[in-house]
N, C-alpha and C positions, 0 to 999 in steps of 0.2 A: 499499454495502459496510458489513458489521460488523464499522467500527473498537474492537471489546472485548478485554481479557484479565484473564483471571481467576488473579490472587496467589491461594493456598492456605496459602503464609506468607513471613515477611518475606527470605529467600533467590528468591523467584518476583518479589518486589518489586524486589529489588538487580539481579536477571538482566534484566528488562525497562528500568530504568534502564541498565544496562550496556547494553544494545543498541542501546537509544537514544543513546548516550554516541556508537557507534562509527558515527553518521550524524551528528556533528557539523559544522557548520560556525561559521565568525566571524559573531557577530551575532547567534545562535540565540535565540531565548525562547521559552520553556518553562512555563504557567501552570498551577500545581496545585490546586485546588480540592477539597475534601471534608472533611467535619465533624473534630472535633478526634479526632487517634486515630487517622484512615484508614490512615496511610500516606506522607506525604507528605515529614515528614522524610524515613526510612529511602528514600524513591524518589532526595532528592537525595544520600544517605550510598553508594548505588550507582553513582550516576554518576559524584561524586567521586571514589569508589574504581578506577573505571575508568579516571578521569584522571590518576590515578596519584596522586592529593593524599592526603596521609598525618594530614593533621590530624583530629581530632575533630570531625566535622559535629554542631552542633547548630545548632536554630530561633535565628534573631538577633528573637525576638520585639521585643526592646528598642531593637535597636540598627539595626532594619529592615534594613539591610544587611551582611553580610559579604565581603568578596572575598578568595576563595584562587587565589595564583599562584605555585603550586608544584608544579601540574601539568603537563602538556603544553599547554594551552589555560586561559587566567585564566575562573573561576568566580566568579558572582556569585550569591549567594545572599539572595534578600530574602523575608522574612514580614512582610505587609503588613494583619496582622490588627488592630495598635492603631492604624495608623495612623489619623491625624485630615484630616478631608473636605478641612478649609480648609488641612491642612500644605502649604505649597510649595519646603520647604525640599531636596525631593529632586526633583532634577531627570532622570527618570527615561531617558527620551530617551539623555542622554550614557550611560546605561548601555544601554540599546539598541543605539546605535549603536560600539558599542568591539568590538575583537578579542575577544571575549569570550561563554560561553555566558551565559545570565541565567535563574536559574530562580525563579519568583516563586512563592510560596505564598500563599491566602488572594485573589489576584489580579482576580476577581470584587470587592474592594471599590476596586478599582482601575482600574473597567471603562474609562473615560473617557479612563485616560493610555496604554492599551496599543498595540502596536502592531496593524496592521492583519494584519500575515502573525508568523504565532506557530504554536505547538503547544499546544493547549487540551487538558488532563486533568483531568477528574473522578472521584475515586477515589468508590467506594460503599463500606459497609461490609453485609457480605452476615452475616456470623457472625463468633464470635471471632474466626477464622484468616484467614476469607476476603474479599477487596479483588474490586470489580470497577472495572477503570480502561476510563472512556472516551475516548478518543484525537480530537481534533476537528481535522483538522488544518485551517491557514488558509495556504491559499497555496502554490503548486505544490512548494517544496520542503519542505515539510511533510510535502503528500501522498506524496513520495518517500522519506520517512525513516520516516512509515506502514506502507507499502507494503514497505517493508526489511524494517521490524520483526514485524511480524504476518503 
């Protein structure tokens, strides 16, 4: 099956985030991938917005984690791109394992701590406008929230 969809601009981005929002469950992770610029914010500023969270989604490049719980379901938003090899100070796990969706950017440098059942996306950048996201799903309800969306 060709798990693909192709953004044309950043409203195709927020829609696919959105629809993925509405196959939520507790525990979900979410791993975004694609060079700087993809897409990958504005994928988590869609889902947010489907959670109903009103705050200003930006990247926590600094602060590697954010968590907004002001939605219907608490949001965890991490950019794990400065992160450092030997950091142990984030104990990634507890945020796995929480009533909580987790969506990780950069996540690829993180390969080692991830979980084994996840939702794997890699955005491409095809032209100005346009995103190709690949959807990988890991683990049957994955493939079910896929299979919803596409």
């Amino acid at each position: 099956m060709d798990n693909k969809y192709t953004s044309r601009c950043e409203e195709d981005t927020m829609e696919l985030a959105e629809n993925i929002e509405s196959e939520k469950f507790p525990g979900m992770v979410i791993c975004l991938n694609g060079d700087l610029g993809s897409g990958k914010t504005m994928f988590v500023k869609g889902f947010a917005r489907s959670l109903g969270i009103n705050e200003n989604i930006t990247s926590p490049t600094f602060n590697i984690v954010k968590e907004y719980e002001s939605g219907e379901m608490k949001l965890n938003h991490m950019d794990v791109y400065r992160i450092d090899e030997t950091d142990q100070s984030i104990d990634f796990e507890d945020y796995f394992n929480q009533d909580a969706v987790t969506i990780i950017e950069w996540s690829e440098l993180i390969q080692d701590k991830l979980p084994d059942e996840r939702l794997d996306i890699t955005i491409k950048i095809v032209n100005e406008n346009t995103r190709l996201f690949v959807l990988k799903p890991r683990g049957h309800k994955y493939e079910d929230v896929v299979n919803s969306v596409l």
